[in-house]
Structures are given as C-alpha cells and as structure tokens.
Predicted model as a PDB file, atoms N, CA, C, CB and O in Angstrom, pLDDT in the B-factor column:
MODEL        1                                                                  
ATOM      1  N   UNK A   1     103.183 125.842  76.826  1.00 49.00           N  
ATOM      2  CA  UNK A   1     103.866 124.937  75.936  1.00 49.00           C  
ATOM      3  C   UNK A   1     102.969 124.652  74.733  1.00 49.00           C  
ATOM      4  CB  UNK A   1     104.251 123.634  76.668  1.00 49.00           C  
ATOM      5  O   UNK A   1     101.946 123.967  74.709  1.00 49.00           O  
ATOM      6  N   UNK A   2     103.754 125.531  73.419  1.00 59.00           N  
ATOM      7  CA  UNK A   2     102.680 124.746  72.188  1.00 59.00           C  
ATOM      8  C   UNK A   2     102.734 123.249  72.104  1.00 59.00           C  
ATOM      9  CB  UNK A   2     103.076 125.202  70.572  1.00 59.00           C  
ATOM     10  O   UNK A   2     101.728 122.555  71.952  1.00 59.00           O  
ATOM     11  N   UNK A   3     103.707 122.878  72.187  1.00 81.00           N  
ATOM     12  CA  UNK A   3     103.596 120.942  71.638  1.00 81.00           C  
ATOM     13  C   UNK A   3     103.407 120.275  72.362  1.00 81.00           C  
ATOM     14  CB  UNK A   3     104.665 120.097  71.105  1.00 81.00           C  
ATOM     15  O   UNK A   3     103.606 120.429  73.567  1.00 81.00           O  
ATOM     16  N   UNK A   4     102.762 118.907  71.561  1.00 90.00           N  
ATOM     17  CA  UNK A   4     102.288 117.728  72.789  1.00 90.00           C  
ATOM     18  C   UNK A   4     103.006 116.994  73.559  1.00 90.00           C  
ATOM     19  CB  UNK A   4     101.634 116.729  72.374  1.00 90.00           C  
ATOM     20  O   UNK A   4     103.942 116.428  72.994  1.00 90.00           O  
ATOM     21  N   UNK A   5     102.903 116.845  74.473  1.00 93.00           N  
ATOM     22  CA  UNK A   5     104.282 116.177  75.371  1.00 93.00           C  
ATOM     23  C   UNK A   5     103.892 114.419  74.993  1.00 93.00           C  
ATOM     24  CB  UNK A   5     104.208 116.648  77.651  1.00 93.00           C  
ATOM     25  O   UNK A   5     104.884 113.723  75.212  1.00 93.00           O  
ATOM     26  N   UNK A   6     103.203 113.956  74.705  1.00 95.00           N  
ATOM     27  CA  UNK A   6     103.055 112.531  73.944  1.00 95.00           C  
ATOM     28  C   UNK A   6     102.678 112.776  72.488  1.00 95.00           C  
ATOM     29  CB  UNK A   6     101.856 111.549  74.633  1.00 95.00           C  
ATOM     30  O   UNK A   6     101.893 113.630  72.074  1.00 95.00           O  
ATOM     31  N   UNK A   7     103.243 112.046  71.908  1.00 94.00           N  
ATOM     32  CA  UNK A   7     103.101 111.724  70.017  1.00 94.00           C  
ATOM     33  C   UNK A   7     103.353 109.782  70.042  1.00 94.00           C  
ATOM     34  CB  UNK A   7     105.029 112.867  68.720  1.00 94.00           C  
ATOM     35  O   UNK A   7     104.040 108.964  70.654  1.00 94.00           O  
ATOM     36  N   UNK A   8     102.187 109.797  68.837  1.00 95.00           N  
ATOM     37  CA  UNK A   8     102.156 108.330  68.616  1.00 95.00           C  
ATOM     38  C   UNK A   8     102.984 108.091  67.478  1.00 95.00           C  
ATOM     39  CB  UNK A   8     100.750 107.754  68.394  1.00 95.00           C  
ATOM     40  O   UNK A   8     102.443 108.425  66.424  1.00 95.00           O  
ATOM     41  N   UNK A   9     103.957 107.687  67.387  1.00 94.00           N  
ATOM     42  CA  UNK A   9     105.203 107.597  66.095  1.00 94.00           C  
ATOM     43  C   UNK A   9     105.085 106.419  65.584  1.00 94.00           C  
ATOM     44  CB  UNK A   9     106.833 107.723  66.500  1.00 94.00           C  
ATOM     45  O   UNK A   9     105.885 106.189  64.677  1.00 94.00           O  
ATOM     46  N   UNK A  10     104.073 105.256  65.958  1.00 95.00           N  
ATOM     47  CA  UNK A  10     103.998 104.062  64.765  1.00 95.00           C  
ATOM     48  C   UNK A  10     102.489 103.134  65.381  1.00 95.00           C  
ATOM     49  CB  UNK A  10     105.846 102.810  64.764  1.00 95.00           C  
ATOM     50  O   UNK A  10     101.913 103.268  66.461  1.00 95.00           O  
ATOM     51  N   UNK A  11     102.301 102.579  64.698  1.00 96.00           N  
ATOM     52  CA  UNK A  11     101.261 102.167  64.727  1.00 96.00           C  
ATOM     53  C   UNK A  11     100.659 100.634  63.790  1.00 96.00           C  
ATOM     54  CB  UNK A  11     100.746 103.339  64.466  1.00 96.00           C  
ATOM     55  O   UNK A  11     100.297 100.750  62.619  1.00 96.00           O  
ATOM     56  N   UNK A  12     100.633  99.293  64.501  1.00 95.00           N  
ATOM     57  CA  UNK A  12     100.410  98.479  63.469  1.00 95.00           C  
ATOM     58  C   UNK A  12      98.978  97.808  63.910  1.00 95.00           C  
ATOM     59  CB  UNK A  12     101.670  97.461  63.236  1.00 95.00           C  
ATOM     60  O   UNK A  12      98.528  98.261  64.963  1.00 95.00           O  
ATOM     61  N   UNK A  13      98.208  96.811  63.270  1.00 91.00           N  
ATOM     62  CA  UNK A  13      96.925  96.000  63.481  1.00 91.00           C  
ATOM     63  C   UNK A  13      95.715  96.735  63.064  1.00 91.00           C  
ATOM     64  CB  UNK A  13      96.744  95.601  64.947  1.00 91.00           C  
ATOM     65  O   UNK A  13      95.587  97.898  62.679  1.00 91.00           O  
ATOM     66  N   UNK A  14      94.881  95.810  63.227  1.00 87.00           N  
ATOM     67  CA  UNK A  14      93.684  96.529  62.765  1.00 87.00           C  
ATOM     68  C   UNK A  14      92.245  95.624  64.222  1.00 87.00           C  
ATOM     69  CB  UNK A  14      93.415  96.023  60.480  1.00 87.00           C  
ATOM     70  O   UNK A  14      91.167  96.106  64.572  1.00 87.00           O  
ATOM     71  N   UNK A  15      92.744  94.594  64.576  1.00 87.00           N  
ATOM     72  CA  UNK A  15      92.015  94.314  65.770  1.00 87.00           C  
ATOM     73  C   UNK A  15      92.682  94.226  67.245  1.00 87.00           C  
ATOM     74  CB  UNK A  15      91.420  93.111  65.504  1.00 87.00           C  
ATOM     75  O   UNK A  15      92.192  94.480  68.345  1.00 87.00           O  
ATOM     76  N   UNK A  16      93.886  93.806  66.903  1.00 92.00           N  
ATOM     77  CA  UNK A  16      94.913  93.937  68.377  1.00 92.00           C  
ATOM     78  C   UNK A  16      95.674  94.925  67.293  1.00 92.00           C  
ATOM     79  CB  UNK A  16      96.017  92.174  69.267  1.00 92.00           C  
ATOM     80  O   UNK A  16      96.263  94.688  66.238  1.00 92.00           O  
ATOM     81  N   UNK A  17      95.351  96.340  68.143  1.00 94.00           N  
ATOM     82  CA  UNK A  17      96.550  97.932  67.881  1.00 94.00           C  
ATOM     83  C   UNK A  17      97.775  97.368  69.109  1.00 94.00           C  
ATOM     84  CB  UNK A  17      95.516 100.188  68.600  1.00 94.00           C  
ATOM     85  O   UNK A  17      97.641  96.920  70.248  1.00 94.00           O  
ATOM     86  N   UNK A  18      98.692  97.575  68.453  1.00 96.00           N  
ATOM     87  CA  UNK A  18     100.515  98.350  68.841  1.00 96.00           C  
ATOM     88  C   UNK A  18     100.848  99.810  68.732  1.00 96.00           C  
ATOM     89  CB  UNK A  18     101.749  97.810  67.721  1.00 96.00           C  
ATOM     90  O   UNK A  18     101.710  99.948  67.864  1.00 96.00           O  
ATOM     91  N   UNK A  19     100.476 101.025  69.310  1.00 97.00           N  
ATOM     92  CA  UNK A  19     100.809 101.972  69.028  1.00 97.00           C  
ATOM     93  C   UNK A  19     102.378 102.256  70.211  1.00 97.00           C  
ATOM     94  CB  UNK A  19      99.450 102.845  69.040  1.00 97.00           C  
ATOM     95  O   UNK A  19     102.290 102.097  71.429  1.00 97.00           O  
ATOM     96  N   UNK A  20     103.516 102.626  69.596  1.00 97.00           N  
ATOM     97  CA  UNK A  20     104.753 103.314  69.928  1.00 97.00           C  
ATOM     98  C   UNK A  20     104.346 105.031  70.071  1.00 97.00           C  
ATOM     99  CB  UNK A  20     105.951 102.958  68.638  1.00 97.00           C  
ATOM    100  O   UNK A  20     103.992 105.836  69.210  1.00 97.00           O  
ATOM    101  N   UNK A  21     104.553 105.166  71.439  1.00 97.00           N  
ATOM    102  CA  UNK A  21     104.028 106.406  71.706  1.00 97.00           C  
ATOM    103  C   UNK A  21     105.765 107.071  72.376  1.00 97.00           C  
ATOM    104  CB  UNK A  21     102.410 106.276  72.953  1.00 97.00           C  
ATOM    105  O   UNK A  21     106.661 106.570  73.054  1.00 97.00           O  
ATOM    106  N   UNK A  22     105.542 108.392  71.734  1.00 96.00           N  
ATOM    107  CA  UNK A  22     107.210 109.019  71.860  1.00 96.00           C  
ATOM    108  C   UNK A  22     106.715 110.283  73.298  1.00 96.00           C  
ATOM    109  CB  UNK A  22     107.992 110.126  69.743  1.00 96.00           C  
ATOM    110  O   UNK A  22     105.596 110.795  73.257  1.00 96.00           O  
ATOM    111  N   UNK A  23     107.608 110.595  74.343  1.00 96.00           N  
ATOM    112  CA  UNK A  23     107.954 111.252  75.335  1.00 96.00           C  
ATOM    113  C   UNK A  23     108.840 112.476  74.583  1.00 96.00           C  
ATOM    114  CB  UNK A  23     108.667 110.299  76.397  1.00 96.00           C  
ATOM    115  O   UNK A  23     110.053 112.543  74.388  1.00 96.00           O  
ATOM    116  N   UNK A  24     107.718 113.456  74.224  1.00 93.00           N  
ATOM    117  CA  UNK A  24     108.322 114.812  73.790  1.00 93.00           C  
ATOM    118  C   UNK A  24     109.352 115.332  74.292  1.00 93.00           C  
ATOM    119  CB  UNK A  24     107.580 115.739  73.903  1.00 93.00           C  
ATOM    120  O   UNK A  24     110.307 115.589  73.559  1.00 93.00           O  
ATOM    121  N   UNK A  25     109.403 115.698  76.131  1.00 93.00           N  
ATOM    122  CA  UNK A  25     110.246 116.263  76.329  1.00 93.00           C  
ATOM    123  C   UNK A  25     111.138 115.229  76.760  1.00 93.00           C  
ATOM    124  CB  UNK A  25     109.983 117.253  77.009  1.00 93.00           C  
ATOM    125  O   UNK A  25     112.107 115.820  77.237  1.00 93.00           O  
ATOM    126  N   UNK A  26     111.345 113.786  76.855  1.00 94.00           N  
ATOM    127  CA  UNK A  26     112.669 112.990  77.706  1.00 94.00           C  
ATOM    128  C   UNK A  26     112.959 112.115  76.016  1.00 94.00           C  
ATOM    129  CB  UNK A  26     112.046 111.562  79.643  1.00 94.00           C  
ATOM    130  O   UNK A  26     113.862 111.281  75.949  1.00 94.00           O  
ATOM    131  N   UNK A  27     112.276 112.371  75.033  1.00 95.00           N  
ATOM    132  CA  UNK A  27     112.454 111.057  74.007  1.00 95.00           C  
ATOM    133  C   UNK A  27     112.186 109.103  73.595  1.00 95.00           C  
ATOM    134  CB  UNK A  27     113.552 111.164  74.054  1.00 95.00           C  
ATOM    135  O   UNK A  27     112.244 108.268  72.693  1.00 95.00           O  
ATOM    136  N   UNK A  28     111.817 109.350  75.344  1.00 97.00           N  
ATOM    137  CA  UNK A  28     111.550 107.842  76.057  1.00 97.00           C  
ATOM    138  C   UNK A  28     110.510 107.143  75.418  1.00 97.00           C  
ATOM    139  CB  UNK A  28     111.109 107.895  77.614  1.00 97.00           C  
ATOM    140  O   UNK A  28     109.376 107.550  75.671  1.00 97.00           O  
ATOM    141  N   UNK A  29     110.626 106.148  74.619  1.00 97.00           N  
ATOM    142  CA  UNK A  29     109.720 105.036  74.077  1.00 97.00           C  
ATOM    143  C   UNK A  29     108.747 103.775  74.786  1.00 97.00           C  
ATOM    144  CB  UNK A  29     110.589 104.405  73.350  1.00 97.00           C  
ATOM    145  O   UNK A  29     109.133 102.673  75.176  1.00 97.00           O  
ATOM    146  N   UNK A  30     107.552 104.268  74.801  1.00 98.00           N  
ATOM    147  CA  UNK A  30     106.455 103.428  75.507  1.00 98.00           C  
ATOM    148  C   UNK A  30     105.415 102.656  74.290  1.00 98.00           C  
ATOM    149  CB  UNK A  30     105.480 104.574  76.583  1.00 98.00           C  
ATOM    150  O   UNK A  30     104.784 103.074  73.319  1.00 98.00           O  
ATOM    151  N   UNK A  31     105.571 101.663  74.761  1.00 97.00           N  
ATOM    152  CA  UNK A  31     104.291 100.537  73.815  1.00 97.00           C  
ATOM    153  C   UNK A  31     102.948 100.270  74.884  1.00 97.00           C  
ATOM    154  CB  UNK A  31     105.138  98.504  73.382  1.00 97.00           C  
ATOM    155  O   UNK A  31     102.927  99.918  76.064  1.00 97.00           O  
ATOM    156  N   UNK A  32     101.963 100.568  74.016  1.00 97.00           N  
ATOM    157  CA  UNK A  32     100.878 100.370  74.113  1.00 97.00           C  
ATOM    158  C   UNK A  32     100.195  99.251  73.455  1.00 97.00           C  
ATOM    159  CB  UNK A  32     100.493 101.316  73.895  1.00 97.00           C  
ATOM    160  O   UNK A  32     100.624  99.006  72.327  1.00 97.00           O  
ATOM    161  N   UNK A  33      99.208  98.490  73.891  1.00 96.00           N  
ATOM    162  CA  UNK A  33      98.354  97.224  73.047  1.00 96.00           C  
ATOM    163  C   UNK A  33      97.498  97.611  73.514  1.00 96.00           C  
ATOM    164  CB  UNK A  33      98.487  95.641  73.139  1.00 96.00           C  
ATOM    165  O   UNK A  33      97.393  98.089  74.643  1.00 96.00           O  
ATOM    166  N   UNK A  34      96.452  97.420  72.432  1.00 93.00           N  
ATOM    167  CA  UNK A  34      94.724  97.773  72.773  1.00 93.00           C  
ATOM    168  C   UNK A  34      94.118  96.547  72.577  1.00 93.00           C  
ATOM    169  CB  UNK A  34      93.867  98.955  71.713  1.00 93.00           C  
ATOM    170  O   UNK A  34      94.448  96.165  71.455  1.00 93.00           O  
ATOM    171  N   UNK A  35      93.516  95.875  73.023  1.00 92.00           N  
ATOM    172  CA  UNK A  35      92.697  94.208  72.841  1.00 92.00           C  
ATOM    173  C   UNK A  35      91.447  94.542  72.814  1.00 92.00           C  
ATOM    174  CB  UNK A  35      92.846  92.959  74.125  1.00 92.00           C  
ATOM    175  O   UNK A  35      91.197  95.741  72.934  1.00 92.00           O  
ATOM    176  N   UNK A  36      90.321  93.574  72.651  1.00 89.00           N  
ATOM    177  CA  UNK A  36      89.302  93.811  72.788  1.00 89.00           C  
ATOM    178  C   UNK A  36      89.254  93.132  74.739  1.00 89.00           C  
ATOM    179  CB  UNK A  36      88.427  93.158  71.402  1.00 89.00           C  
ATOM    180  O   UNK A  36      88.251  93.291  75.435  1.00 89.00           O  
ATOM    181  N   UNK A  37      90.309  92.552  75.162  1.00 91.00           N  
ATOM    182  CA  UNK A  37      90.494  92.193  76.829  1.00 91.00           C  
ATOM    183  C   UNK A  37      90.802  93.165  77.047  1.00 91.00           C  
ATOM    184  CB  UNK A  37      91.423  91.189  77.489  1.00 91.00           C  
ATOM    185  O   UNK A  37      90.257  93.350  78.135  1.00 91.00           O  
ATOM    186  N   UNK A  38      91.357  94.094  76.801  1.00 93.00           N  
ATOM    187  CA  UNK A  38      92.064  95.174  77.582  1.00 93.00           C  
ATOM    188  C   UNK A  38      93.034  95.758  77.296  1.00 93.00           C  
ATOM    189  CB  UNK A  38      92.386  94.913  78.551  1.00 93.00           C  
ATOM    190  O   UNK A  38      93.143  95.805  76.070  1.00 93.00           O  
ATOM    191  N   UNK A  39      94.342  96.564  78.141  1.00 95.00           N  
ATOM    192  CA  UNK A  39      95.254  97.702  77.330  1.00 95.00           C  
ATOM    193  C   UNK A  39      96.311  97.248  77.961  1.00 95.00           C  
ATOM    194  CB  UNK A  39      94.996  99.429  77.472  1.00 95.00           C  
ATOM    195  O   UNK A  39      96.161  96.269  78.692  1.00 95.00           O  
ATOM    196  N   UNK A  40      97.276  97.698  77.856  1.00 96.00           N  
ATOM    197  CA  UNK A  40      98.510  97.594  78.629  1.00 96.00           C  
ATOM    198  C   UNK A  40      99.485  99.203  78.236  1.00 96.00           C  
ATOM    199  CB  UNK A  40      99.384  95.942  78.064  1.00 96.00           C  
ATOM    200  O   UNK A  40      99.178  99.924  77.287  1.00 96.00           O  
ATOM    201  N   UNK A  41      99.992  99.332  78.650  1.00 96.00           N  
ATOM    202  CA  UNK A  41     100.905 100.455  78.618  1.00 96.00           C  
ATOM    203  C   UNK A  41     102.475 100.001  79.209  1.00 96.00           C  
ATOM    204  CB  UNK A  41     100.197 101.684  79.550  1.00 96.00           C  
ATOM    205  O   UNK A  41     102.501  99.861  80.432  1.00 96.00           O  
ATOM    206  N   UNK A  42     103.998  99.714  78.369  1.00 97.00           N  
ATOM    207  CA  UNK A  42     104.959  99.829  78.837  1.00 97.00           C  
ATOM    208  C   UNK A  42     106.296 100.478  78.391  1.00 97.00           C  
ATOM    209  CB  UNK A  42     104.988  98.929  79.070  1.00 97.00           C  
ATOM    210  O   UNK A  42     106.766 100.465  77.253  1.00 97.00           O  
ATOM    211  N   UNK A  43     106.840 101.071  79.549  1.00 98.00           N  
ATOM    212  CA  UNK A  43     108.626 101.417  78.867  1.00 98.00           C  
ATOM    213  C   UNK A  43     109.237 100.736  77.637  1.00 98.00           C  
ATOM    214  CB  UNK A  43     109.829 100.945  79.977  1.00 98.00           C  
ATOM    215  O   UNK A  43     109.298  99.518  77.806  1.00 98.00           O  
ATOM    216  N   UNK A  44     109.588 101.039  76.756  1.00 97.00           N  
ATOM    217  CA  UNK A  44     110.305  99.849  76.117  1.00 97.00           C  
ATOM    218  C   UNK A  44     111.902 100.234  76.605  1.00 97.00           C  
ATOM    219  CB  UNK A  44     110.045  99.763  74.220  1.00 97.00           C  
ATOM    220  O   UNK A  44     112.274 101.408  76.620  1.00 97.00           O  
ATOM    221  N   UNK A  45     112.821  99.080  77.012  1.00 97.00           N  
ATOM    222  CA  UNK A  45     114.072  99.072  77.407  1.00 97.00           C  
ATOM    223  C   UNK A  45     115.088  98.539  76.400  1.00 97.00           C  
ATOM    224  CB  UNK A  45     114.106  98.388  78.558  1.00 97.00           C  
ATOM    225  O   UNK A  45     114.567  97.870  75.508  1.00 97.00           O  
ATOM    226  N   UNK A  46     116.456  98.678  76.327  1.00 95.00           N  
ATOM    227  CA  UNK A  46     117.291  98.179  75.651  1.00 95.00           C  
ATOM    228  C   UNK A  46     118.168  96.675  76.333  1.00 95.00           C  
ATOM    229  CB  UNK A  46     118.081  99.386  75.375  1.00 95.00           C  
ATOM    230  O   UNK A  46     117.579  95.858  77.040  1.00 95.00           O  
ATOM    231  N   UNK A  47     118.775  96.624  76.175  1.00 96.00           N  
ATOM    232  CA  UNK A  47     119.113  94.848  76.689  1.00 96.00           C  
ATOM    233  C   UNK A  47     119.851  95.188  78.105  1.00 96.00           C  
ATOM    234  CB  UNK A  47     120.474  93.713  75.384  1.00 96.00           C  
ATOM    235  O   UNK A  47     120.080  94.274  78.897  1.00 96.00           O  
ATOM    236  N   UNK A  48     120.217  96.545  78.393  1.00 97.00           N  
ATOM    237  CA  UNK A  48     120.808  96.748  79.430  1.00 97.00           C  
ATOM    238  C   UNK A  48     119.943  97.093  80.675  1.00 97.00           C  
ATOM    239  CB  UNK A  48     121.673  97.628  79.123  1.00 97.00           C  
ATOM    240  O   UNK A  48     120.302  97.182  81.849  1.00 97.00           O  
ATOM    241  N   UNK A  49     118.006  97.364  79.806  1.00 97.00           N  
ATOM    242  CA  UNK A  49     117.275  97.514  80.833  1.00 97.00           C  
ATOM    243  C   UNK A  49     116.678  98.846  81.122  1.00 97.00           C  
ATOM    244  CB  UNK A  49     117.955  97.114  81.776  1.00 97.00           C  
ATOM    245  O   UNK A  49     115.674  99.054  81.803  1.00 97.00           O  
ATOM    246  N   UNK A  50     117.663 100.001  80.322  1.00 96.00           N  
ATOM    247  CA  UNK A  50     117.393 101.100  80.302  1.00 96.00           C  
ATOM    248  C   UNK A  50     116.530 101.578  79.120  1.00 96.00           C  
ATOM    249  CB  UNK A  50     118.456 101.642  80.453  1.00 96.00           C  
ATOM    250  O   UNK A  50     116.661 101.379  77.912  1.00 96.00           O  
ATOM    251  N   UNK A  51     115.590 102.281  79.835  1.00 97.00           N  
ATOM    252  CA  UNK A  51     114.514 103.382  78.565  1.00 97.00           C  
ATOM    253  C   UNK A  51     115.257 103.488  77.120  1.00 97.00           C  
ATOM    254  CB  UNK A  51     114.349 105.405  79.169  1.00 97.00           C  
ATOM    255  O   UNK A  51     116.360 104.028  77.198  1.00 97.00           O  
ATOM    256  N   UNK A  52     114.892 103.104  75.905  1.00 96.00           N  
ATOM    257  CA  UNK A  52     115.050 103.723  74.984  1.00 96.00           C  
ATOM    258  C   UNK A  52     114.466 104.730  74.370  1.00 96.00           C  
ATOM    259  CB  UNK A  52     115.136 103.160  74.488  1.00 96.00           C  
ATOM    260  O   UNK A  52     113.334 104.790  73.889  1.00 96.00           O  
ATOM    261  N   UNK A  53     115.476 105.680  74.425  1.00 95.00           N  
ATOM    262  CA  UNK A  53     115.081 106.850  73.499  1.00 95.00           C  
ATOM    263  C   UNK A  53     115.294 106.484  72.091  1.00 95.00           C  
ATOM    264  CB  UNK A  53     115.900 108.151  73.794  1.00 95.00           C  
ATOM    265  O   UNK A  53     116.019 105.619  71.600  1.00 95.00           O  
ATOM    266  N   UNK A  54     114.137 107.726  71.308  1.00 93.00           N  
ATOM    267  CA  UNK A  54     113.778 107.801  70.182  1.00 93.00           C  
ATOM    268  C   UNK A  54     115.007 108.114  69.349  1.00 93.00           C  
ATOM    269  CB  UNK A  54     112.741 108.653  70.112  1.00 93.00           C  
ATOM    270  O   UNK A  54     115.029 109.308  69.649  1.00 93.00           O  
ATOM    271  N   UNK A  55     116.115 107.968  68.483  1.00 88.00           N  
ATOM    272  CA  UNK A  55     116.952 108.218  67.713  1.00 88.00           C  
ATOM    273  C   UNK A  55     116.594 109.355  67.229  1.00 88.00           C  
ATOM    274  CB  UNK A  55     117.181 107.350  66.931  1.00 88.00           C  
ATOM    275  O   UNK A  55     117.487 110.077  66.788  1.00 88.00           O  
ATOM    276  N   UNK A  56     115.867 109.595  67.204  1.00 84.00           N  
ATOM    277  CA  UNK A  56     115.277 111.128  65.945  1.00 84.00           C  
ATOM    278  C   UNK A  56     114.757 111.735  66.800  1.00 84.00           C  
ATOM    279  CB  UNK A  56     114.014 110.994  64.512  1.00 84.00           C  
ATOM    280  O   UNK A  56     113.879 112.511  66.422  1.00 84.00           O  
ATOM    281  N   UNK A  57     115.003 111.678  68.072  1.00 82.00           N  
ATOM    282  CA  UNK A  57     114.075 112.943  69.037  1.00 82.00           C  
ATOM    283  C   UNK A  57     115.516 113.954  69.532  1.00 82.00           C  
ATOM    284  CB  UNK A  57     112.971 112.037  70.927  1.00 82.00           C  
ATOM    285  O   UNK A  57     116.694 113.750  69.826  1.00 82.00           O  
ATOM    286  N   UNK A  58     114.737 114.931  69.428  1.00 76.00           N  
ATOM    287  CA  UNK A  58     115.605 116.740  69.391  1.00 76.00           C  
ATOM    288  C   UNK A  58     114.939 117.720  70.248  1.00 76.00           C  
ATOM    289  CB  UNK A  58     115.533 117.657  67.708  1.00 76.00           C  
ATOM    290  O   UNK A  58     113.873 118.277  69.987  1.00 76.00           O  
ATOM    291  N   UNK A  59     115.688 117.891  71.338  1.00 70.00           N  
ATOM    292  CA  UNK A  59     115.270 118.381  72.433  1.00 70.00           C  
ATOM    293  C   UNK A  59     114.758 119.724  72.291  1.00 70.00           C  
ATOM    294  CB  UNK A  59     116.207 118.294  73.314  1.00 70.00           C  
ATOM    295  O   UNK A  59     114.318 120.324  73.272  1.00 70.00           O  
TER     296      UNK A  59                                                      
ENDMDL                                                                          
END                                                                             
C-alpha cells in the first residue's frame, strides 16, 4: 500500500495541540489533544453517536 492509512487534516494551538486525524481507508474522524499533562486520543461521533466520516474522503 503506497498511502498512509492515518493523515492529520487540521490542526489548531500552539501549547495545548487539537490535531483531527482522518482514517484513510474507513474516512472515520479521530481528535487528538496533546497537553503538557498528557494526550488523549478519540472517535469523534455525530449526535446519533455514530463515527463521523470525513465529507471529502474517496475511497
């Protein structure tokens, strides 16, 4: 497989980072926070609870 199966598609802060990291092959949207406490990593869901996919992701 040439391409990366994670891509970071946004990115805000400069001491607490938010990076939106995109799921190459499912489209599925995960948020990340970087602290100087620590990280977190989660799904982001829509109000129904389910994974949102990326609008602009092309299988």
């Amino acid at each position: 497989m040439d391409s990366k199966r994670f891509e970071i598609i946004y990115t805000q802060g400069t001491l607490e980072f938010f990076k939106i990291i995109r799921d190459n092959q499912t489209g599925v949207l995960y948020m990340l926070n970087l602290t100087a406490a620590g990280s977190g990593l989660t799904v982001l869901v829509d109000q129904e609870g389910k994974p949102l996919v990326d609008d602009n992701f092309k299988k």
